[in-house]
Structure formats: C-alpha cells, structure tokens
TORVEXVO-338943 format. One record per atom (N, C-alpha, C, CB): residue in one letter; x, y, z negated. Coordinates in steps of 0.1 Angstrom, whole numbers, padded with zeros to 4 digits, always signed. Glycine has a CB too. Example, Ala and Ser with C-alpha at 12.3 -4.5 7.8 and 13.67 -1.06 7.14 Angstrom:
A+0132-0057-0078;A+0123-0045-0078;A+0132-0033-0078;A+0113-0045-0090;S+0128-0022-0071;S+0137-0011-0071;S+0129+0000-0079;S+0141-0006-0057;
//
This chain:
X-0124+0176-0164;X-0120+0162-0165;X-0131+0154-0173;X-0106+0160-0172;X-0129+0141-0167;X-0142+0133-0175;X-0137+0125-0190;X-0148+0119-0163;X-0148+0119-0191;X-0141+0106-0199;X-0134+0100-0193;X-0148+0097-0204;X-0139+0091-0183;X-0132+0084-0171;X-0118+0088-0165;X-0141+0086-0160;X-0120+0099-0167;X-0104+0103-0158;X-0092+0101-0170;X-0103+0124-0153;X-0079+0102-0163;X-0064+0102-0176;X-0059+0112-0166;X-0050+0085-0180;X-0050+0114-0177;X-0041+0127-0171;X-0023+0116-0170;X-0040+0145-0187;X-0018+0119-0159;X-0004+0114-0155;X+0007+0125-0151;X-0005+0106-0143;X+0016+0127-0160;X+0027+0134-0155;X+0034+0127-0149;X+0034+0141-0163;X+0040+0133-0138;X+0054+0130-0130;X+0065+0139-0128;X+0050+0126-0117;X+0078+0133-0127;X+0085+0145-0120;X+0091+0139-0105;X+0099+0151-0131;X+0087+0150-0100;X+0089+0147-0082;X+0101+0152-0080;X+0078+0154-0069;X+0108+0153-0068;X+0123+0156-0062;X+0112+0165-0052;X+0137+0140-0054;X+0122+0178-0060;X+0122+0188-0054;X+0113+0190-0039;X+0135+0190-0052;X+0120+0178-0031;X+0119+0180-0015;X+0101+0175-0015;X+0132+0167-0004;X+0102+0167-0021;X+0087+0164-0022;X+0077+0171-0027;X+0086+0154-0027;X+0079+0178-0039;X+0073+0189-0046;X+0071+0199-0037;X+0080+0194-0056;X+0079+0204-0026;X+0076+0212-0017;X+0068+0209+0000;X+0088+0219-0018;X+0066+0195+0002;X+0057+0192+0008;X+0043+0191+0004;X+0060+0184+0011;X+0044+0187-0006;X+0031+0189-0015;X+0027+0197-0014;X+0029+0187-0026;X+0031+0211-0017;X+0030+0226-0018;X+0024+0225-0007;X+0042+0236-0019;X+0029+0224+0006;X+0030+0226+0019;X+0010+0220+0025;X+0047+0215+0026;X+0011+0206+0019;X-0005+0206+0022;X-0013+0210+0014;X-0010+0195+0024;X-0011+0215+0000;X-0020+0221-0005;X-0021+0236+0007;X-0016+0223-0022;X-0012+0242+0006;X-0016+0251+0013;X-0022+0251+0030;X-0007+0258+0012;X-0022+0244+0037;X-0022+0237+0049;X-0038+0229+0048;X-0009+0226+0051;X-0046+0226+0039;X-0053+0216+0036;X-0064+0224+0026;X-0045+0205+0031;X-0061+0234+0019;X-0067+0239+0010;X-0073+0232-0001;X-0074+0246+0016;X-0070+0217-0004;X-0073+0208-0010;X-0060+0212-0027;X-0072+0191+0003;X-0065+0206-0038;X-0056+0205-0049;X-0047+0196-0048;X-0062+0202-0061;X-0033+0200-0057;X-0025+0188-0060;X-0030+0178-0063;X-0017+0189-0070;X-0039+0182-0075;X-0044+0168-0083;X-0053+0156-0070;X-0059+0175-0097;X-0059+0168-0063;X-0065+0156-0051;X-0056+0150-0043;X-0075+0161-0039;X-0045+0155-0036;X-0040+0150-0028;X-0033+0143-0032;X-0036+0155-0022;X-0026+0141-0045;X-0021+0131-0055;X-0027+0119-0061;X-0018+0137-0064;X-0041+0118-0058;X-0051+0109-0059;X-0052+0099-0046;X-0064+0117-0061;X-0053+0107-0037;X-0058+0103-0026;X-0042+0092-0018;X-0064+0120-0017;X-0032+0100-0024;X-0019+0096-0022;X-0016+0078-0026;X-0010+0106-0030;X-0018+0082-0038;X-0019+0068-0049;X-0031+0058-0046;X-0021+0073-0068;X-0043+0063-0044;X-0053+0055-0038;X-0051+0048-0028;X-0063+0061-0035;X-0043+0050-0016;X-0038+0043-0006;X-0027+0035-0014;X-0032+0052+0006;X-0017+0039-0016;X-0007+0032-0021;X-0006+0024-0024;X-0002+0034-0026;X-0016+0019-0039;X-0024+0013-0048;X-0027+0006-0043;X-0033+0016-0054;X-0038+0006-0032;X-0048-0001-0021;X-0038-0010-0012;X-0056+0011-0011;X-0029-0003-0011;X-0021-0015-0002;X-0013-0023-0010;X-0010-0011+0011;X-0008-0021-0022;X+0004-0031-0028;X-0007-0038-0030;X+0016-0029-0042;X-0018-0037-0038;X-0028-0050-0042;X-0032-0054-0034;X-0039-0051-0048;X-0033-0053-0015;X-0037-0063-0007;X-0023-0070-0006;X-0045-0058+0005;X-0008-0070-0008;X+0002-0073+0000;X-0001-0082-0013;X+0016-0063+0006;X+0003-0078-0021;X+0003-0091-0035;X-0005-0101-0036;X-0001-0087-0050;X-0016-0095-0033;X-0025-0103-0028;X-0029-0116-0021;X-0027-0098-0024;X-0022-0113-0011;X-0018-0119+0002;X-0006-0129-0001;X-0013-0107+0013;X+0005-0120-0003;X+0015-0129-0010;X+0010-0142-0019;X+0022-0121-0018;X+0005-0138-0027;X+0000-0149-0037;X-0009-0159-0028;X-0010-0143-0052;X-0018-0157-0018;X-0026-0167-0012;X-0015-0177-0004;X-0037-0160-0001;X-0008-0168+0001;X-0002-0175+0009;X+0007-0189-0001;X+0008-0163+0018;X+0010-0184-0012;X+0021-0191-0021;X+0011-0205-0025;X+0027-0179-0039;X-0001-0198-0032;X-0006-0211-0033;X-0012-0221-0019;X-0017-0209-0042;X-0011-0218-0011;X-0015-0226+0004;X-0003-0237+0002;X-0012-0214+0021;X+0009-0227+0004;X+0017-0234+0005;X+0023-0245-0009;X+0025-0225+0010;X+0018-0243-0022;X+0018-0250-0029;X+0007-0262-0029;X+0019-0242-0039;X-0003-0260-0023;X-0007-0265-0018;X-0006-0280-0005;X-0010-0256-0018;X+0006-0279-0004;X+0007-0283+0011;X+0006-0281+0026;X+0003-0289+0011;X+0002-0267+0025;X-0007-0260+0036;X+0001-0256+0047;X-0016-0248+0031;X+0010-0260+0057;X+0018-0256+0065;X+0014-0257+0078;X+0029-0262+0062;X+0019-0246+0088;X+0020-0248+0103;X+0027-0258+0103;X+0026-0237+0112;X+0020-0268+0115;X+0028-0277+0122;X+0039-0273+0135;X+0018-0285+0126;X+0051-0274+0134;X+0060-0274+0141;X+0052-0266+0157;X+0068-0289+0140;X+0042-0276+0163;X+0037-0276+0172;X+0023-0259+0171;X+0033-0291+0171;X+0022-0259+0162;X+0015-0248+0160;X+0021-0235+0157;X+0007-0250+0151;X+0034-0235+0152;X+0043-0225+0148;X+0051-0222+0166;X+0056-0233+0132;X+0053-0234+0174;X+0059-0230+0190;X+0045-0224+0200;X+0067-0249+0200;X+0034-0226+0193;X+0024-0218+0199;X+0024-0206+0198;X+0012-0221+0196;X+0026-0204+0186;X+0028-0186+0185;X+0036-0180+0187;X+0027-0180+0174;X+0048-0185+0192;X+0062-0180+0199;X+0061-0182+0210;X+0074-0186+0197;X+0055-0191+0216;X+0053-0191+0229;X+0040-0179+0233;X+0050-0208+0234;X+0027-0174+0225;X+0022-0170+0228;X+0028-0154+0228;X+0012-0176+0223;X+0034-0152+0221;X+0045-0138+0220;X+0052-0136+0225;X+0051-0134+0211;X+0056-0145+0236;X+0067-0146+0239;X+0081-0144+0230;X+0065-0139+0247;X+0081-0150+0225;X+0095-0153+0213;X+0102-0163+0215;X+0091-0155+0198;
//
C-alpha cells in the first residue's frame, strides 16, 4: 500500500460476500481490485448524474426551458 492509498472496511450481506468470492475465483483478480474497480464505476456515475442534475437545475434557474413546441417534437419524434 502506498501513501496514496486508505484502507476501507465494510461489512457486506452475506449473499454478496459470496459473489465476490465467486469472481475472485472466476477472474483470478483480488477482492481489493474488484472492489476498486466496483466503486470506480459507481463513483463515476453518481458524479456524472449529480452532475447533470445540477446543470440541468441551473438552466432551469436560469430560465432555460423547452418550448411547448419543442417538447411535442420529441414526442412526436418517439412516438409518444
């Protein structure tokens, strides 16, 4: 372990603890990696959805709205 690195305990439910098992052995990869690699996605997507969320909030604080006419485009183009 580095400087850089921390150490994180968790406790998992059982069922999960033993899928984990399941790709370590399946994968020949560590807990610790696949537990990385797990949270790295995870991570990676709440901070784009928050993200997003927040752009969108200030647009719209902003004033920044589909026009009625632009909002029946996209229903019509989806068929919706």
């Amino acid at each position: 372990m580095t400087s850089a690195e921390k150490i994180l305990n968790v406790r998992l439910p059982a069922e999960l603890h033993g899928q984990l098992e399941q790709l370590v052995q399946a994968t020949g990869r560590s807990k610790s990696f696949l537990t990385v690699q797990a949270l790295k996605t995870y991570v990676g997507q709440e901070q784009w959805q928050i993200s997003d969320v927040q752009a969108g909030l200030q647009e719209a604080d902003r004033g920044e709205f589909a026009s009625t006419d632009e909002v029946r485009a996209v229903f019509a183009k989806y068929g919706h």
